[in-house]
C-alpha positions as CSV (number, residue, x, y, z in Angstrom):
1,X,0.0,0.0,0.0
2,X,1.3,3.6,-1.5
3,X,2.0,5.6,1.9
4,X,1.0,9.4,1.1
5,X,4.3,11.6,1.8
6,X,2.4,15.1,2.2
7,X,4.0,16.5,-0.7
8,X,1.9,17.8,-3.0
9,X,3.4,18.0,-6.9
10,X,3.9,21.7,-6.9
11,X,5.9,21.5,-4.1
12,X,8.2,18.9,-5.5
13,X,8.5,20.9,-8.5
14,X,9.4,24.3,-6.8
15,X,12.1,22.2,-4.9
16,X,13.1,20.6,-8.3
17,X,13.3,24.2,-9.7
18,X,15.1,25.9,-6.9
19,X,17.9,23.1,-6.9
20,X,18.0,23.4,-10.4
21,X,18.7,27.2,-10.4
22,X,21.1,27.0,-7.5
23,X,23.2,24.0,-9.1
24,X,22.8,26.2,-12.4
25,X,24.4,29.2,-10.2
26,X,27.3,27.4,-8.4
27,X,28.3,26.2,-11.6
28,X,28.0,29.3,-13.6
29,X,29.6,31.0,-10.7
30,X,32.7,28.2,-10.7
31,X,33.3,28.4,-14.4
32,X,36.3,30.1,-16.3
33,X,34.5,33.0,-17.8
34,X,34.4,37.0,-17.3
35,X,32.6,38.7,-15.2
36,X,30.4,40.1,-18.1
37,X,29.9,36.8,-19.7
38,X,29.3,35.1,-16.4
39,X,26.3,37.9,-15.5
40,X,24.8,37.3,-19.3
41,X,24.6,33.3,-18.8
42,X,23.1,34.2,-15.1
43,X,20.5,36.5,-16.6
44,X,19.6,34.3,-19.5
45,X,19.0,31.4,-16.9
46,X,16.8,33.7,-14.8
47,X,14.9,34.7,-17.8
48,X,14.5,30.9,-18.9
49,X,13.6,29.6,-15.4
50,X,11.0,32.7,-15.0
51,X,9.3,31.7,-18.2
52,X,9.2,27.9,-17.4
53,X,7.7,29.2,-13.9
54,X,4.9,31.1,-15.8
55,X,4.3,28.3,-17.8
56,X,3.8,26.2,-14.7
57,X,1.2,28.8,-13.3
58,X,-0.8,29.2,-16.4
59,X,-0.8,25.0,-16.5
60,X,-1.9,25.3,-13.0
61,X,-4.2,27.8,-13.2
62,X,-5.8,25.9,-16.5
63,X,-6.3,22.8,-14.7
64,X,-7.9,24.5,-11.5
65,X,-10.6,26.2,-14.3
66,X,-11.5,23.0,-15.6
67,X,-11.9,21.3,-12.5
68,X,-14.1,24.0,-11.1
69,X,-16.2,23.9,-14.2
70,X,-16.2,20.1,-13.6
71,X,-17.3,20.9,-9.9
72,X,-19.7,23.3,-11.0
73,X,-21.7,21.5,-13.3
74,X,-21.9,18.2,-11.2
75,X,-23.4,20.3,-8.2
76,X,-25.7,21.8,-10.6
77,X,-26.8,18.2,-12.4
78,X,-27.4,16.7,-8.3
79,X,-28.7,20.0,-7.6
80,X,-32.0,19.5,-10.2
81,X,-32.2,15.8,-9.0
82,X,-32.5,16.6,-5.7
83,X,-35.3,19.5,-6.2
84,X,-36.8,17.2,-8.1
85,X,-36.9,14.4,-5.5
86,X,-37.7,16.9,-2.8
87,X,-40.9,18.2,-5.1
88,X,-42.0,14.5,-6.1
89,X,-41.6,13.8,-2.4
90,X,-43.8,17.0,-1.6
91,X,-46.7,15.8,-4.4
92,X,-46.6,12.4,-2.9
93,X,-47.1,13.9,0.8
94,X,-49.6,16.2,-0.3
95,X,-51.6,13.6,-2.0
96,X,-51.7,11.4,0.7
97,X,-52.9,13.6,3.2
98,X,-55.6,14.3,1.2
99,X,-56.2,11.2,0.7
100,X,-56.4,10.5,4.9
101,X,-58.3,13.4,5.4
102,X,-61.6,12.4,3.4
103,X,-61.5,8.8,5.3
């Protein structure tokens, strides 16, 4: 039996995405380059890891919608059933106390 770990799969992938970016750093940091070309390869990998970030979000954020949606219209669909249970239930009732009260 699967035992549940409490981490949820955007918290793995923020700590995937933070080693990543430090690892990225240290190494950037560690290799033989200028100063200037060093600070480029920095930026570009903060520019590449902020766009993979937003991409995340809006996936996210997609997948939330839809699910809502999906909550939405199921709560609406049990929603009618029930009224419509609760009326029939109401007909039935009334129908039978008239019923009782002319014996």
């Amino acid at each position: 039996m699967r035992e549940d770990s409490g981490y949820g799969a955007g918290s793995v992938f923020l700590s995937f995405l933070l080693g990543s970016i430090v690892g990225a750093g240290i190494a950037l940091l560690l290799a033989p380059q200028s100063g200037r070309e060093t600070r480029q390869k920095i930026r570009e990998l903060a520019d590449d890891v902020k766009d993979k970030a937003e991409d995340y979000v809006e996936k996210a954020k997609g997948k939330m919608t839809s699910t809502l949606e999906q909550g939405k219209d199921f709560f609406e669909e049990k929603k009618s059933v029930i009224t419509s249970a609760f009326e029939a239930g109401k007909d039935a009732y009334e129908k039978e106390k008239e019923r009782l009260s002319k014996e």
